[in-house]
ROFISE-172459 format. One line per 4 residues: number of its first residue (from 1); for each residue z, y, x of C-alpha. Coordinates in Angstrom, 2 decimals. Layout:
ROFISE-172459
NUM	Z,Y,X; ...
END
This chain:
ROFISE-172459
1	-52.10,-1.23,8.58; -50.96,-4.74,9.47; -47.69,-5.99,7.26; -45.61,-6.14,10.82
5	-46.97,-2.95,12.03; -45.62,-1.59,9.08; -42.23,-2.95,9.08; -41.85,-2.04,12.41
9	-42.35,1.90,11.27; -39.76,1.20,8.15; -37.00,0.07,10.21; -37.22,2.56,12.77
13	-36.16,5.30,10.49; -33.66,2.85,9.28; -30.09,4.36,11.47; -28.05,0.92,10.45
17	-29.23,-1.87,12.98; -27.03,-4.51,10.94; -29.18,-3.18,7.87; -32.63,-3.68,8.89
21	-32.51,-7.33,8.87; -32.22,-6.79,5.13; -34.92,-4.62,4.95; -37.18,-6.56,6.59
25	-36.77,-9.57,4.40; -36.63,-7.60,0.91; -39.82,-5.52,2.48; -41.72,-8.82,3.66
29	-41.03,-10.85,0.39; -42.08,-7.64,-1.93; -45.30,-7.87,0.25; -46.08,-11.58,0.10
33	-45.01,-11.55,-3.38; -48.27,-8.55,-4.38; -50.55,-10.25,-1.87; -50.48,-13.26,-3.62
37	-50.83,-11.81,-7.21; -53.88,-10.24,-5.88; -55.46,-13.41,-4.62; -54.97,-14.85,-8.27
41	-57.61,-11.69,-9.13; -60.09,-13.25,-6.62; -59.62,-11.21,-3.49; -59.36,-12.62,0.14
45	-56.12,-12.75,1.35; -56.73,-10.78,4.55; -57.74,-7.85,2.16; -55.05,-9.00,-0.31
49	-52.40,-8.84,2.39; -53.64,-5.07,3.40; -53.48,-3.93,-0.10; -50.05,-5.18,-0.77
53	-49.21,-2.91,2.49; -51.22,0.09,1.50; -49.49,-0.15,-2.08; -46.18,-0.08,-0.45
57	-46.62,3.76,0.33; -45.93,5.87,3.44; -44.08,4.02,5.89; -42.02,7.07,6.73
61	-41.03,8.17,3.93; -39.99,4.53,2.76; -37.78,4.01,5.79; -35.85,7.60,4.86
65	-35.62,6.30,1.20; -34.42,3.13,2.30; -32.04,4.57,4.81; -30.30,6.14,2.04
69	-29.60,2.88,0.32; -28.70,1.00,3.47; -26.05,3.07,5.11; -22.06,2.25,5.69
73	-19.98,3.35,2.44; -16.61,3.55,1.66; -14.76,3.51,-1.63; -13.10,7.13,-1.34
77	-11.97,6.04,-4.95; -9.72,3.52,-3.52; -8.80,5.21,-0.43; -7.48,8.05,-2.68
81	-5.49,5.60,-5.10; -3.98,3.87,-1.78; -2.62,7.07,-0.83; -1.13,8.10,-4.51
85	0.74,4.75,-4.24; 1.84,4.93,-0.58; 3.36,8.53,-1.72; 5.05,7.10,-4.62
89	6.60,4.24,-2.57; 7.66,6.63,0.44; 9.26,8.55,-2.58; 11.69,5.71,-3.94
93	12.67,5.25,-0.43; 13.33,8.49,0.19; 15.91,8.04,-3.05; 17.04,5.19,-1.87
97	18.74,7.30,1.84; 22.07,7.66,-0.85; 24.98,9.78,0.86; 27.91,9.33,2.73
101	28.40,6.30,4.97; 25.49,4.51,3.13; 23.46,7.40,3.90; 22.33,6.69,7.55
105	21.14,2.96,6.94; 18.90,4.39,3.87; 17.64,7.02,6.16; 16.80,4.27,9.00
109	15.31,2.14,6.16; 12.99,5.55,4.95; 12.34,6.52,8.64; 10.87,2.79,9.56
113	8.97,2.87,5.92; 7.47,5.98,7.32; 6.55,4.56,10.12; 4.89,1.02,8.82
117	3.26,2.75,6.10; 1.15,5.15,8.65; 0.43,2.29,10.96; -0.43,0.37,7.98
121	-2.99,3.02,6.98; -4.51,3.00,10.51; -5.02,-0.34,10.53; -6.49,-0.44,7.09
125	-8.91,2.18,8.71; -9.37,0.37,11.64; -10.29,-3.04,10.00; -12.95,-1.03,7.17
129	-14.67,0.04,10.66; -14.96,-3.93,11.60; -17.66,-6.41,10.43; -16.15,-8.91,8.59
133	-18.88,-11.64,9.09; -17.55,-12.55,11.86; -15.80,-14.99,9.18; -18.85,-16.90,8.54
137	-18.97,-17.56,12.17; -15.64,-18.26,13.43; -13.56,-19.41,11.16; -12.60,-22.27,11.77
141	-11.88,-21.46,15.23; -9.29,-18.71,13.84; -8.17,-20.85,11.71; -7.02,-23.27,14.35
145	-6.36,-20.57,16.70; -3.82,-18.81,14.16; -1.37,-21.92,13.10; -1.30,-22.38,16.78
149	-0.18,-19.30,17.32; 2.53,-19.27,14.47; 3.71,-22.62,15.23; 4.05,-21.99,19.14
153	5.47,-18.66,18.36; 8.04,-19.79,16.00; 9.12,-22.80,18.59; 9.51,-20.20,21.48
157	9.99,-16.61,20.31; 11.36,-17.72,16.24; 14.51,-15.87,15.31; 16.88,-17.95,13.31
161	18.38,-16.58,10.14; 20.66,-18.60,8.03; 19.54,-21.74,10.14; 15.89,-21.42,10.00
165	13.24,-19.81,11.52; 11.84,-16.84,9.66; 10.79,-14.13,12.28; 8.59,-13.64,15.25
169	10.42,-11.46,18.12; 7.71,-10.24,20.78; 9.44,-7.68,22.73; 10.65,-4.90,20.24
173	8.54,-6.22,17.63; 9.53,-8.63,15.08; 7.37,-10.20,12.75; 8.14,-12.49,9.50
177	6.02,-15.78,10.12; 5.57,-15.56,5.93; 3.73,-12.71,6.13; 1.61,-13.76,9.37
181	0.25,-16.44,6.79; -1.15,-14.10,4.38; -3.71,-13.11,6.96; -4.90,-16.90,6.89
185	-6.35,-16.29,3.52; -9.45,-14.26,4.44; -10.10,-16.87,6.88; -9.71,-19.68,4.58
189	-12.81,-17.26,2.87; -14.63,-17.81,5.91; -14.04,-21.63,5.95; -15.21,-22.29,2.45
193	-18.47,-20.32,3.40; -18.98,-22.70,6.56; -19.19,-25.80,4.66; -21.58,-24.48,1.81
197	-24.57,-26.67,0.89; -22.39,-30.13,1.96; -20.98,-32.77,-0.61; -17.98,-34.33,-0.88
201	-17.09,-34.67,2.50; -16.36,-31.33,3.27; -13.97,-31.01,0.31; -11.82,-33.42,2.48
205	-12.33,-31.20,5.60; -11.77,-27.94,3.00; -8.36,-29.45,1.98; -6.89,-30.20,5.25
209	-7.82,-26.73,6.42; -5.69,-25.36,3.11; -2.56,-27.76,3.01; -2.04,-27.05,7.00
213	-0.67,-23.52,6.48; 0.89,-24.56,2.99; 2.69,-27.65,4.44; 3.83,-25.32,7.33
217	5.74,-22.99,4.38; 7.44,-26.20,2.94; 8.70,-26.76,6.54; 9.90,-23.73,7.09
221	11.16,-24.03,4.16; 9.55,-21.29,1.57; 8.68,-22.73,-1.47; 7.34,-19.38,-2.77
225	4.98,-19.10,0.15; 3.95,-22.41,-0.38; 3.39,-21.94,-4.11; 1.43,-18.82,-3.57
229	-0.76,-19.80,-0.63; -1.52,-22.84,-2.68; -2.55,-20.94,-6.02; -4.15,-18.16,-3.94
233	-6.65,-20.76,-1.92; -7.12,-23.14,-5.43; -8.18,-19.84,-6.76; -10.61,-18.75,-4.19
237	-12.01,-22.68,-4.03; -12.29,-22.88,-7.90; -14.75,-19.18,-7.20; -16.74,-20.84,-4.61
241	-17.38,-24.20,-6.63; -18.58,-21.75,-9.69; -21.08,-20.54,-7.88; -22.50,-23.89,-6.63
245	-21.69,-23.65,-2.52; -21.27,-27.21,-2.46; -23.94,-30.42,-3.73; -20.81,-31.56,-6.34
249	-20.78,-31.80,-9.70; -19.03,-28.62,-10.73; -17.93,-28.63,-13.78; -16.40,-32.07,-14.08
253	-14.64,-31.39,-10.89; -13.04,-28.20,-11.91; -11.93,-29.91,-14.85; -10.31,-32.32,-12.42
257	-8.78,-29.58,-10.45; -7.54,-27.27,-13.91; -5.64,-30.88,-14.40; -4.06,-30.80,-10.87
261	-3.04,-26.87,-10.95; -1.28,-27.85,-14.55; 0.46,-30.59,-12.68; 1.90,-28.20,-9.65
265	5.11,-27.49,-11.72; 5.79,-31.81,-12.39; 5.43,-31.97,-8.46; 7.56,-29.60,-7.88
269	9.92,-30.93,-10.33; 10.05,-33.66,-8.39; 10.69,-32.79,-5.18; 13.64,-31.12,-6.47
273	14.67,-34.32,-8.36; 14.04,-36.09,-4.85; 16.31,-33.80,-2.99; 13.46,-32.52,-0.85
277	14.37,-28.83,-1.14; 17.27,-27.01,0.41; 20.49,-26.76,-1.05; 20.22,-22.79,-1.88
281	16.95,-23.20,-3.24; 18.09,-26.44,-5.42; 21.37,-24.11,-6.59; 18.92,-21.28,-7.54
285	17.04,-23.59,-9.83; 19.96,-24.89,-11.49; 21.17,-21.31,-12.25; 17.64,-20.46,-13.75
289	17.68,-23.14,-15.72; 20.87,-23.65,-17.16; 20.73,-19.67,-18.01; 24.89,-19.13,-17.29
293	25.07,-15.73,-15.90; 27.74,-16.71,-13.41; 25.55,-18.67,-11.43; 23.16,-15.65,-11.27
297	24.22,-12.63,-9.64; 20.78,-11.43,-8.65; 19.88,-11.59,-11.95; 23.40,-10.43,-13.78
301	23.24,-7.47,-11.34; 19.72,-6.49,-11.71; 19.97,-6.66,-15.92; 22.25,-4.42,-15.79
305	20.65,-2.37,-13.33; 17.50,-1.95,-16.04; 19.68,-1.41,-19.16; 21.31,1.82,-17.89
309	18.05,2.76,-16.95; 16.36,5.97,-18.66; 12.82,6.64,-19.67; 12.61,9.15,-17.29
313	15.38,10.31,-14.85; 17.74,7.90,-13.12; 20.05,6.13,-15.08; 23.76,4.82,-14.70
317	22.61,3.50,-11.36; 22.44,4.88,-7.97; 21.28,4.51,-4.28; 24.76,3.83,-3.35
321	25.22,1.60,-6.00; 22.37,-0.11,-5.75; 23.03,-0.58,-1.63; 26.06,-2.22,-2.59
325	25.43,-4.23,-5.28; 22.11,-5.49,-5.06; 20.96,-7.32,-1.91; 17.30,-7.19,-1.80
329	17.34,-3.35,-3.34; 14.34,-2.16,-1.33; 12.61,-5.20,-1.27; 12.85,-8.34,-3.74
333	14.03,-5.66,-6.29; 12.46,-2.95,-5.23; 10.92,-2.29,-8.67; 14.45,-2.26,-9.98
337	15.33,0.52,-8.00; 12.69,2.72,-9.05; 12.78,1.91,-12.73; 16.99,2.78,-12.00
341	16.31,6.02,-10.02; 13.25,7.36,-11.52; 13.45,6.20,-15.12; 11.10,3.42,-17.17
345	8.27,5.40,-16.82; 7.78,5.83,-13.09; 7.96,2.30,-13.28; 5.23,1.52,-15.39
349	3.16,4.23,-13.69; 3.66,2.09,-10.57; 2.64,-0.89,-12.07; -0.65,0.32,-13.12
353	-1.58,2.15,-9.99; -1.30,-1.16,-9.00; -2.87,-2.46,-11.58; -5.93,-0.09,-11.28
357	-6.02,-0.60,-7.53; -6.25,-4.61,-7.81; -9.28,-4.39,-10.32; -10.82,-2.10,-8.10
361	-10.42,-4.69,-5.74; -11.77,-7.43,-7.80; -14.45,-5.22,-9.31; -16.09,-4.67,-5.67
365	-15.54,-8.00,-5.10; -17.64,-10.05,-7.57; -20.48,-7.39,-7.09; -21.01,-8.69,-3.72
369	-24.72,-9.77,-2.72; -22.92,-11.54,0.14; -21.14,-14.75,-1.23; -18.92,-14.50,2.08
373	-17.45,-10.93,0.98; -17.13,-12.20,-2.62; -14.87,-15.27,-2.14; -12.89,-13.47,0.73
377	-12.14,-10.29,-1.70; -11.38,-11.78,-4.35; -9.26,-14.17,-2.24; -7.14,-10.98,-1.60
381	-7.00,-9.62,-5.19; -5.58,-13.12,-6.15; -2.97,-12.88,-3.61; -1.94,-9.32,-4.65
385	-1.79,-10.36,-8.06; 0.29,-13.36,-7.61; 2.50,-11.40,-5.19; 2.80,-8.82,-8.58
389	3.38,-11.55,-10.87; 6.27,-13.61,-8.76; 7.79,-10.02,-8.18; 7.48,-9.32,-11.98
393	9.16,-13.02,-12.68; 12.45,-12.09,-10.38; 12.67,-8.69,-11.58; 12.78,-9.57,-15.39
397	14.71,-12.85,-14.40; 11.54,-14.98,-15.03; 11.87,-16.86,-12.97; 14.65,-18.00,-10.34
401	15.27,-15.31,-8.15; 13.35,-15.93,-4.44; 11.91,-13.82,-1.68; 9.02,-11.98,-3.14
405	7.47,-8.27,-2.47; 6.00,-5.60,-4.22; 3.05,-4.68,-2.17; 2.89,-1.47,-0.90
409	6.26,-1.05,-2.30; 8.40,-3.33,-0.94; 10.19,-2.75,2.28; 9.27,-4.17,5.28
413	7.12,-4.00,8.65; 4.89,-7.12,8.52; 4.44,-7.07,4.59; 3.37,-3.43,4.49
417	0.90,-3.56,7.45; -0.56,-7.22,6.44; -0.82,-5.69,3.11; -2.63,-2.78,4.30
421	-5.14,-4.79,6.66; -6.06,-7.13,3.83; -7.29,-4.03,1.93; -8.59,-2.45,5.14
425	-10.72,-6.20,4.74; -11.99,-5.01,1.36; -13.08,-2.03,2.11; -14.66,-3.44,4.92
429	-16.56,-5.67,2.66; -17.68,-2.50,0.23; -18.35,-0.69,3.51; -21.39,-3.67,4.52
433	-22.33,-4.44,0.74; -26.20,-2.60,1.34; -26.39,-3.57,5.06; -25.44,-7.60,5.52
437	-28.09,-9.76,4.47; -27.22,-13.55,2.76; -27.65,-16.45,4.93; -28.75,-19.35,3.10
441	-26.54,-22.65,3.45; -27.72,-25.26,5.25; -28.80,-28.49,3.09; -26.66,-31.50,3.94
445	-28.43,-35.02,1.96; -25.32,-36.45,0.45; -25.33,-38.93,-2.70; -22.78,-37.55,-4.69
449	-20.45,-39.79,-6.39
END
């Protein structure tokens, strides 16, 4: 049987018609790879090439094997742990309704919850079904297409609060630009992929692409979104220079780029100095910093909220209480509230289902044969994590207090469905890890400096 006749009987048992590209190409190089050892023993390579084949085995029955292997899969393990911590978050929401006259804005808080969170889950559902390789295509084009979008909306449909434009009404809808910009960061995954096998130049073209949305947060202004777009694509740029995408020289250049992360908080620094910030955000700095209590209420209140809390069992605080006192209670300080409500330990429990569900993420991730689904996963994990940390940081009065959320926790229609497409994204990329095959980056003759 001739090599092509045969690959043409493996594939056809092969139900996956995004996997058999694969196949082909692991089949074909097994079979040149034989073929060739048994010219080295002296035999032609027409009857080389026929033995390689013949050794291969039934054609039939290696097409069913193979089928097997290359099928769509999902991670029911992290499917499961999603739901455990949706439950637990529609849970502190539910204790958050309170009673009396504060008891019908916590039950239209829990009843939208409700509602994002199951849309949320659809959409996570929906987006595991899509091929994310699209990325490696058109990413660029979304790229361009999505600022667009966000600045155009914000000019024409933005909703003002405090003075600046935060929101995004369509119709009934409203939708917080911040959030929108989270979904840049899997596309920023897709741009880094584009330019693999090019030198320098496209490290220029790389950091335009990334300080576009991130000078778009200072304008707004959100520092925080700023700081953790710019961490989150550093991160997912340092991953993709590891593994040698682009003809630099690595290791002295993320040396160079370790030096500039260190020197994020001296530019900061100075922009403050500089009066570049705006006045809240300079006053909650200056609170922070100079650690008098009466220039932090946030932080006073929530203290205080913690040490009457219990190890299990709500403490001295309530849902009223917490309504009342603590702006932000079911959503900067979210974690606060369940700590007060449902004691130290429901906390932590939160924390690492969180915990577990981010290394899951990371874990399928970095075992990625496609470098496109590795730098894009882990692209989310780092912005979960950060997202954790910064919400950590205001809880424990870290660091100044600032718009942050708990994902999955936090209240809120466009974090909790962005937050739930992102990992619909990663399961997406577990779902195709047997079935999309690695392209190989074009080769772009560049002296490097």
């Amino acid at each position: 049987m001739r090599m092509e006749e045969y690959l043409t009987k493996v594939t056809e048992q092969i139900r996956c018609q995004k996997a058999r590209e694969l196949v082909v190409d692991e089949l074909k190089d097994h079979i040149l790879e034989q073929a060739e050892a048994y010219e080295t023993e002296g035999m032609e390579e027409s009857e080389a090439l026929e033995q390689a084949v013949r050794q291969m085995g039934d054609p039939v029955e290696t097409g069913v094997s193979l089928d097997r292997v290359h099928r769509p899969k999902m991670s029911w393990s992290m499917l499961g742990l999603t739901a455990v911590i949706s439950l637990l978050s529609l849970a502190v929401h539910a204790a958050l309704i309170g009673s009396g006259e504060a008891s019908r804005m916590g039950l239209y808080y829990f009843r939208n919850d409700v509602t994002f969170t199951l849309l949320g889950y659809a959409l996570m559902l929906l987006v595991y079904r899509m091929d994310y390789s699209i990325l490696s295509r058109y990413a660029r084009w979304m790229a361009a297409g999505m600022l667009l979008l966000l600045v155009l909306g914000s000019h024409f449909l933005g909703v003002e609060v405090h003075g600046m434009v935060r929101y995004i009404r369509v119709g009934l809808f409203t939708m917080s630009i911040s959030t929108l910009m989270y979904l840049y960061v899997p596309v920023f995954g897709g741009i880094l992929y584009q330019y693999r096998g090019e030198g320098y130049r496209a490290l220029g073209k790389i950091f335009l692409w990334a300080a576009a949305p991130v000078l778009m947060a200072f304008k707004m202004p959100s520092l925080n979104l700023a700081i953790i777009l710019c961490w989150t694509f550093t991160g997912m740029f340092c991953i993709a220079v590891w593994k040698g995408w682009y003809q630099i020289h690595k290791k002295r250049d993320l040396v160079i780029l370790g030096v500039g992360i260190l020197a994020l908080p001296a530019l900061l620094w100075m922009l403050l100095s500089t009066g570049q910030w705006a006045p809240y955000q300079i006053d909650r700095v200056r609170a922070f910093l100079s650690g008098n209590p009466d220039y932090d209420y946030y932080g006073q209140v929530s203290r205080e909220f913690l040490s009457g809390s219990r190890l299990l069992g709500q403490g001295t605080g309530n849902a009223l209480q917490l309504s009342e006192r603590l702006p932000g209670y079911n959503m900067d300080y979210i974690l606060v509230s369940l700590i007060s409500l449902y004691g130290v330990l429901a906390g932590a429990l939160a924390l690492l289902l969180l915990a577990f569900l981010f290394m899951k993420i990371f874990k399928i991730s970095v075992r990625q044969k496609n470098q496109l689904g590795l730098v894009t996963g882990c692209g989310c994990g780092i912005l979960f994590f950060i997202q954790l940390v910064l919400c950590l940081g205001v809880t424990f009065s870290l660091c100044p207090s600032t718009s942050v959320t708990l994902p999955f926790f936090s209240y809120g229609g466009s974090a909790t469905v962005v937050s739930y497409m992102l990992l619909g994204l990663v399961l997406s990329i577990y779902r195709h890890k047997d079935i999309l095959p690695e392209k190989p980056a074009k080769k772009v003759m560049e002296i490097a400096p």
